[in-house]
N, C-alpha and C positions, 0 to 999 in steps of 0.2 A: 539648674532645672527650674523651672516656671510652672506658677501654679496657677497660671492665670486658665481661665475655659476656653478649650479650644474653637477654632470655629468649625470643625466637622461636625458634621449630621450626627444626632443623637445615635445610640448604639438601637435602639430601639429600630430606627428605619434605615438602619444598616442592614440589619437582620431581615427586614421584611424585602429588601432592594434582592438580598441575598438569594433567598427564597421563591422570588417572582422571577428570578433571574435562572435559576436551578431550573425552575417547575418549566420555564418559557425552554430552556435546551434539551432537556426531557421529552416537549411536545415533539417539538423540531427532531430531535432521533429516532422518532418512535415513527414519525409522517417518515422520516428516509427509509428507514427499513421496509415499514409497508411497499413503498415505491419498490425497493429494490426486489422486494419479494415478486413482486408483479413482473420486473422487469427478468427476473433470472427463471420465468417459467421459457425454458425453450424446449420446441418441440426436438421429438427423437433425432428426425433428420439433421435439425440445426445443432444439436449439442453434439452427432455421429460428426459432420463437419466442421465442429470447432475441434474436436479433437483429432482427428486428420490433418489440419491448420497447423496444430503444435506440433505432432508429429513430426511433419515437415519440416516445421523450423528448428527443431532440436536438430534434425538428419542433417539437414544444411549448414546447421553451426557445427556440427563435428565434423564434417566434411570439411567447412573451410578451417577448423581449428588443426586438421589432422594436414591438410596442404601448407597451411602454413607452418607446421612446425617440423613436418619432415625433413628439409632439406638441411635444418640446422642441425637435429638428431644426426640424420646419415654423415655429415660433414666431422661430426662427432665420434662416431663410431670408426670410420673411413681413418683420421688421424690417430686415435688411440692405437690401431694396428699395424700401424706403419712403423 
């Protein structure tokens, strides 16, 4: 082990790097949020149609999750009683 002084930055403007570094991602989170808050005002109509939107796509995916896996079930059921 070496006792020699390293050549890193003082711990002093470590801490201050640290700090301006914090404060500067804090800024930035806080300007996204606002943003998002602005962006997630939807009127009645448009959030009655995003929900309709998923609806459908729930319906569609169990429709095609229920097509696709019938015919392996029945193929199952069909054997087990024979």
């Amino acid at each position: 082990m070496s006792l020699e002084p390293s050549s890193s930055a003082p711990a002093g403007e470590v801490a201050a790097g640290y700090w301006a570094a914090r404060e500067e991602a804090a800024a930035r989170l806080e300007a996204m949020a606002a943003a998002a808050r602005v962006d997630d005002e939807l009127s009645e109509e448009e959030f009655q149609g995003n929900n309709q939107v998923q609806e459908d796509e729930v319906t569609d995916d169990a429709i095609a999750l229920i097509s696709f896996s019938l015919p392996k079930y029945y193929f199952l059921l069909v054997s087990a009683h024979r």
